[in-house]
Structure formats: structure tokens, C-alpha cells
Residue, then its C-alpha position, 0 to 999 in steps of 0.5 A: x666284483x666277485x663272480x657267484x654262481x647266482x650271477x647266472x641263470x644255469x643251474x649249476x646242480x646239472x654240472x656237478x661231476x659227482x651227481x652226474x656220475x651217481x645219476x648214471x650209477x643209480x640208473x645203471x643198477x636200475x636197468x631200463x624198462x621194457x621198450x625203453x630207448x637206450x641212452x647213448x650218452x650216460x648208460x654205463x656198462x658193467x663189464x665185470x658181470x660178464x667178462x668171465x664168459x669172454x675170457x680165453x687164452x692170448x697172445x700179446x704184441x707191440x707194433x712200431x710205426x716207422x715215421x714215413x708210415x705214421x705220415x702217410x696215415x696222417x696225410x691220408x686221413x686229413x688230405x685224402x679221406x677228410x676224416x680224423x685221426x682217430x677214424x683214420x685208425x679205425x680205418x686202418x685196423x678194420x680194413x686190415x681186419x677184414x682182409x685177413x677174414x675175407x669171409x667177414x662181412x660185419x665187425x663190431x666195434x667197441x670203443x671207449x668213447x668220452x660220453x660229453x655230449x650233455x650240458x657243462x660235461x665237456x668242462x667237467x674234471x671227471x672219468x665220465x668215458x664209457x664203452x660204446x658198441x657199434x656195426x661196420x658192415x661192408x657186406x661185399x668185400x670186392x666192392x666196398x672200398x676204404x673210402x666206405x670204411x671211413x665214411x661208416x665210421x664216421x657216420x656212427x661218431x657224429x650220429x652218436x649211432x652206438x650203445x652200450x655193450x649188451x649182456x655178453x657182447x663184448x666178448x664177441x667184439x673188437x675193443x679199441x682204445x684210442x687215447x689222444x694227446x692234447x700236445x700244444x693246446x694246453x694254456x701258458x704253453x703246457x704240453x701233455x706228457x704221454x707215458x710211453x709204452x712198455x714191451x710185451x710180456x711173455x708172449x701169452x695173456x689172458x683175452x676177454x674179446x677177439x682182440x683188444x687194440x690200444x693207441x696211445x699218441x705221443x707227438x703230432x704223428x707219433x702214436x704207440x699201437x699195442x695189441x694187449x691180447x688177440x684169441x689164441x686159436x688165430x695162432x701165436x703168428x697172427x700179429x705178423x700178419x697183421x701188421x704187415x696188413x696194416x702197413x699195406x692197407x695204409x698205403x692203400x688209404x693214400x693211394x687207392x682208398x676207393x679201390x675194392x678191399x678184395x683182391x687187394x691192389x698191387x702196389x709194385x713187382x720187385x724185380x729182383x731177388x731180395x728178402x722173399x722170391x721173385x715176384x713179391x708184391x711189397x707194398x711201401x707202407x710195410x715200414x713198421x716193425x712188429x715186437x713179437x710178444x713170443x716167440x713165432x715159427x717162420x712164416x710160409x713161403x709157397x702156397x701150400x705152406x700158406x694154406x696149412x698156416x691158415x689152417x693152424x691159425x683158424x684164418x681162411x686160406x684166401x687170407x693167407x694166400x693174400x698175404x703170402x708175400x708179406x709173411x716172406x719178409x719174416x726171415x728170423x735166425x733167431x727167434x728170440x730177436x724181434x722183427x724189423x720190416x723197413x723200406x729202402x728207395x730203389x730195387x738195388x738198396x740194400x740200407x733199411x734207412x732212407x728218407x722220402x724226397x718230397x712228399x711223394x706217397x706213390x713211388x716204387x720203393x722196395x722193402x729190405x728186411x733187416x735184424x734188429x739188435x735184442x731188446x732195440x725194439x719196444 
């Protein structure tokens, strides 16, 4: 018996790719009447209409995850914030984000989201993913918490709580693009082969929102995390600030996600003099190792010197001051060489190579900072 589409009731007119994209076109160029509601599941957005009002100068940069860090964002998004992947992501760019601004108490997002809600569409072979803009607001920084992060957003992807940007939105966003391997759920054993990621350019790009965030991921816990640009006026440094605030944040996520974003927990005291002064906060999860896109200035070492870099870098001096003891990691000879943050077991290692015993997340465990050889690094 040869199956015809007429053996079933469905009308397969809903289910064609192509009427179904000339249908969002055609109401796109159309545009919606006064008070009508958005539709957050087939409005598109035409981002060439605006995009040259957002455009500015940028910097770009590639950020490597070492394995234990990339463990720890997964046990703390599945185990201990009961969440996805993905929102276990946006949890920890936010919170990173809203710790470097600590005057910051909204941040909108947007995100490329797949737009399959409707009937038949999740089967369909077609680009039908939009961009989708939505709030995260914490309003108080020393009382809300990773946990209230988590929770936010993933309240607005279940509720389908977003829109499509509006007129000269996105420009003033956050854009993350966060695109998911298939891995071993392909049929007769297939798997899905992800192209890896290239290493930055000359440093400076061209930027059409604050900061544009891609995540590629390769296996089960292997992820590629590339800042294709940020706003220049937050300084051609910001991104080795950022990625020590995402290690530090990941490690909160795990141990403290219901701790206050604002002073951020202190993980351990070294006690001993290794890379920065005596007394420096290091957090464990630190374990990433950051691709300088251009070459940077060191980074401060007193408070003085980290007000006058939050000066230059358009960031508050709270911001700075919180992250004074991860900037001192950054002990570079040569600038041209990139930058490689690694964890050690105990306060005398001096090796940036160890493994985790067992599947402690909570040990005190110091950071050496080491050379990575040229071009060793993507």
C-alpha cells in the first residue's frame, strides 16, 4: 500500500516550507496594524533596515574553555540549577555581564531562536529561526542571585515571552547565538560534524550591537565561545576581563548559585606569592584561556591603576576593583603571544596541567599562569 497524503486528514498546505516562509515575508513587508499583537513565532526581522544606525567600532575575541570548566557548566546547569545547556550559557554571560557593570540593572537579549513552534514545522527542512528580543532585569545586584538569572530565562523560552527586535533595538542589545550539535541522535549512528572555529583577525571589526556572543558546540562538553565584536569604547582589554568573570561566575554557578551577584563570593585566599600579590582572590573555575584578538596593555595591579583602566574602558570602578585579582593573572612579555589561564591542585603547583580527583567542584585549588606557545592557542 503506497502512502498518499490523502490517507490522512492533515492538511498538507500548513506544512510546506516555502508557503510557510512566503507567508512570514509577505506579512513582514506588510507590517502590523495598530494594536495588533505581536506574533512571536512567525514575525520576522529585517535587520538591514537598521543595522547602519548600530554600526561602530570593535574588537573581536576568541575564548578557550579548558575541560574542567566546561564540566563544571554542565554539572551546574543539569544537577544544580535544573536547566539546559543553553540557559546554563545565558547564565553565565549574564552574570558576567552584570558584575563587570554593576550599575546595570536590565540587559536585553537577543537570541536566535528556531521559530518551530507552529504545526509540521519542527519536521520541516527550512532556515525558519528569527531573532528574538527579551528583558532580564535583576533590579538589585546584591540581592539577586545566579539562581534568579537561571529562572528568568527560562521563564521567557518556555512562555515564548520575546518579540521581534523592534526598529533600532538591536543595536542596543546583546545578541547571542547559541547553535547546538545533534551529537549521537542522528538515525543509523550518524553524528553531526561541527566546523571548528577560526582564530581572530586583526583584532579590530566592525560592531552593530554591544556585544555579539557566538557558541558553537563540538562534543557533549566541548563548546567553541567566540565574541565576534564588542563596543570599542569599553577598551581593547575588556574581553580579559570578561573571561576571567566567566570562569569565576561558572564556578559560582556550582557552588554558590544562590549567593548575591554583588560583592562576588570569595572562592579562596592564596597564601603564598605566585602570579599576582598576596591575597588574591582566584577563583578555580578561571580555567579558560582567552585568544587576544589584538594586542593589550598589562593589566592593573593596584587600585589606583584599576580605577584609571575602568576609566579608559567606559566600565564602573567597582567593576574593576572586583576584578582587580583576575586582571593580575595577566602577566604577558609579549604581547603579541596569547594568554593561557590554568588551575593547578595545590598552593606549592607550579604545573598548569592536573586533573580533578573525583567529581569535587568545591576544593581549593590555585591558578599558575603560564606562556602559551604562538599560534598554540584558537
Amino acid at each position: 500500500h503506497t502512502f498518499t497524503p490523502r490517507d490522512t486528514k492533515v492538511d498538507t498546505s500548513t506544512c510546506n516550507s516555502f508557503k510557510l516562509l512566503q507567508r512570514r515575508l509577505r506579512k513582514s513587508l506588510r507590517g502590523r496594524l495598530p494594536g495588533e499583537a505581536p506574533d512571536t513565532n512567525n514575525d520576522v526581522y529585517h535587520e538591514i533596515l537598521c543595522e547602519d544606525w548600530g554600526k561602530r567600532l570593535g574588537y573581536q575575541l576568541n575564548i578557550e574553555f579548558m575541560p574542567r570548566a566546561l564540566s563544571t557548566l554542565r554539572i551546574a546547569s543539569q544537577h544544580v540549577l535544573a536547566c539546559g545547556n543553553d540557559v546554563g550559557w545565558l547564565t553565565a554571560i549574564l552574570g558576567a555581564l552584570f558584575r563587570l557593570f554593576p550599575q546595570q540593572r536590565s540587559i536585553y537579549l537577543v537570541l536566535k531562536c528556531a521559530c518551530r513552534d507552529g504545526p509540521g514545522e519542527s519536521e520541516m527542512v527550512a532556515f525558519l529561526s528569527e531573532q528574538r528580543t527579551f528583558a532580564v532585569d535583576i533590579m538589585d545586584p546584591t540581592r539577586a542571585t545566579l539562581l534568579d538569572i537561571a529562572a528568568k530565562v527560562d521563564a521567557a523560552r518556555r512562555s515564548r515571552s520575546w518579540w521581534a527586535p523592534r526598529p533600532y533595538e538591536a543595536g542596543l542589545c546583546i545578541y547571542v547565538n547559541i547553535v547546538s550539535s545533534m551529537l549521537d541522535r542522528l538515525p543509523l549512528g550518524c553524528r553531526h560534524v561541527m566546523q571548528g572555529a577560526s582564530p581572530p583577525g586583526l583584532g579590530l571589526t566592525t560592531a552593530y550591537s554591544h556585544i555579539n556572543f557566538r557558541l558553537d558546540q563540538k562534543t557533549e562538553e566541548e563548546w567553541d565561545f567566540r565574541i565576534f565584536h564588542w563596543d570599542s569604547a569599553w577598551g581593547g582589554v575588556w574581553g580579559d576581563y570578561f573571561s576571567h568573570a566567566i570562569g569565576a561566575v561558572i564556578q559560582d554557578m556550582a557552588e554558590n548559585p544562590t549567593a548575591a551577584l554583588l560583592p562576588p563570593p570569595v572562592h579562596r585566599l592564596a597564601k603564598e606569592p605566585g602570579p599576582g600579590p598576596p591575597g588574591t582572590s582566584w577563583p578555580e573555575s578561571s580555567a579558560v584561556a582567552a585568544t587576544p584578538a589584538k594586542a593589550a596593555p598589562p593589566p592593573p595591579s593596584s587600585d589606583d591603576d584599576a580605577a584609571a583602566a575602568a576609566a579608559a574602558m567606559s566600565l564602573p570602578p567597582a567593576a574593576a576593583a572586583a576584578r582587580r585579582s583576575a586582571a593580575c593573572l595577566l602577566e604577558l612579555d609579549d604581547q603579541a603571544a596569547p594568554m593561557v589561564v590554568d588551575v593547578g591542585e595545590s598552593p606549592n603547583t607550579s604545573s598548569t596541567s592536573h586533573k580533578r580527583k573525583g567529581e569535587d567542584l568545591t576544593g581549593p585549588l590555585e591558578v599558575s599562569c603560564s606562556k602559551a606557545p604562538r599560534g598554540g592557542i584558537l
